[in-house]
N, C-alpha and C positions, 0 to 999 in steps of 0.2 A: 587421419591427419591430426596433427598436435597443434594449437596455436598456440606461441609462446609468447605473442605478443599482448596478451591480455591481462590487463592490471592483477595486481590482486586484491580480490576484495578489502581487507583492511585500509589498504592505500586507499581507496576510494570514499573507506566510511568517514565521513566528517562529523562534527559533533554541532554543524549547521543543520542537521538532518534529524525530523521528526516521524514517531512511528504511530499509526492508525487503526486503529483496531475497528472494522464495523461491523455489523450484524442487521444483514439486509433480507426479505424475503426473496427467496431462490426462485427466479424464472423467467424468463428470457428478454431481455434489454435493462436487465437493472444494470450491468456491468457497464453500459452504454455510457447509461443516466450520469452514473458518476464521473466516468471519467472524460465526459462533455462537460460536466460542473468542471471538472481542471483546467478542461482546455477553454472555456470562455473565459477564463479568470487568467489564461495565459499562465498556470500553475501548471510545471511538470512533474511528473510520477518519477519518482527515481526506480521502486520496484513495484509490484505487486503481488500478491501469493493469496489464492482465494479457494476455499473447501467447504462441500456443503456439511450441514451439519442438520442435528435437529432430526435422524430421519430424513433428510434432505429437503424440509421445506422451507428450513431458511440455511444461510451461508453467514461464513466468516471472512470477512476479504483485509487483511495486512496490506495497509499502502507505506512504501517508504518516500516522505516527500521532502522538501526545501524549507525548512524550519524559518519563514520570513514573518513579514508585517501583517502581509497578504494572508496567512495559516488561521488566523482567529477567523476571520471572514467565513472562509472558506468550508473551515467548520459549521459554522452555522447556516449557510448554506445546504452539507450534508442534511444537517437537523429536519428543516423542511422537505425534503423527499420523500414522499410520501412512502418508497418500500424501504430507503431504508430504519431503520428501528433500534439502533444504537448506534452512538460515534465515542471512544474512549480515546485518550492520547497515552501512550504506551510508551513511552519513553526507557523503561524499565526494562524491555525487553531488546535493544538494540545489539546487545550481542548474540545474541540467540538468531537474532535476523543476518548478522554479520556471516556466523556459522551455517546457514543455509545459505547466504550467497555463495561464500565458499565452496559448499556441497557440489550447489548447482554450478558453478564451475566448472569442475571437476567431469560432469557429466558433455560426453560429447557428442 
């Protein structure tokens, strides 16, 4: 089955939209940690895309979120987490994030 009803990613990328780059130790509820940090701050995840790396003892987790007032905080927030271990703001890379939404569109 096709859905033809579904945006296309470009329509949807806004240039309100900030890109995440973190680097957390890999092991089971880090992914929690974070995105309960979003959700007490009432901050939503527009995407995410997350791969271990390192040998898989630590991970790379891509968040796409809502570039607000709210986003410095929220960062610094990250910071204190004890697994995770870098927060970058990527902004650089929004097309490339663009081009895998697309991808994963595609995919049904």
């Amino acid at each position: 089955m096709h859905r033809t009803d579904l945006p296309k990613p470009q329509e949807t990328t806004t240039v309100n939209t900030a890109i995440l780059r973190l680097t957390v130790n890999n092991h089971p509820g880090v992914m929690l940690q974070i995105c309960g940090l979003f959700a007490r701050r009432m901050f939503n995840l527009e995407g995410i895309f997350c791969t271990a790396i390192d040998q898989g003892e630590t991970s790379c987790i891509w968040l796409k979120v809502d570039e607000t007032d709210k986003l410095e905080q929220v960062i610094k927030q990250l910071v204190k987490l004890e697994d995770v271990l870098a927060v970058e703001l990527r902004n650089d890379v929004r097309e490339r994030i663009s081009e895998m939404e697309a991808m994963m569109a595609r995919i049904d």
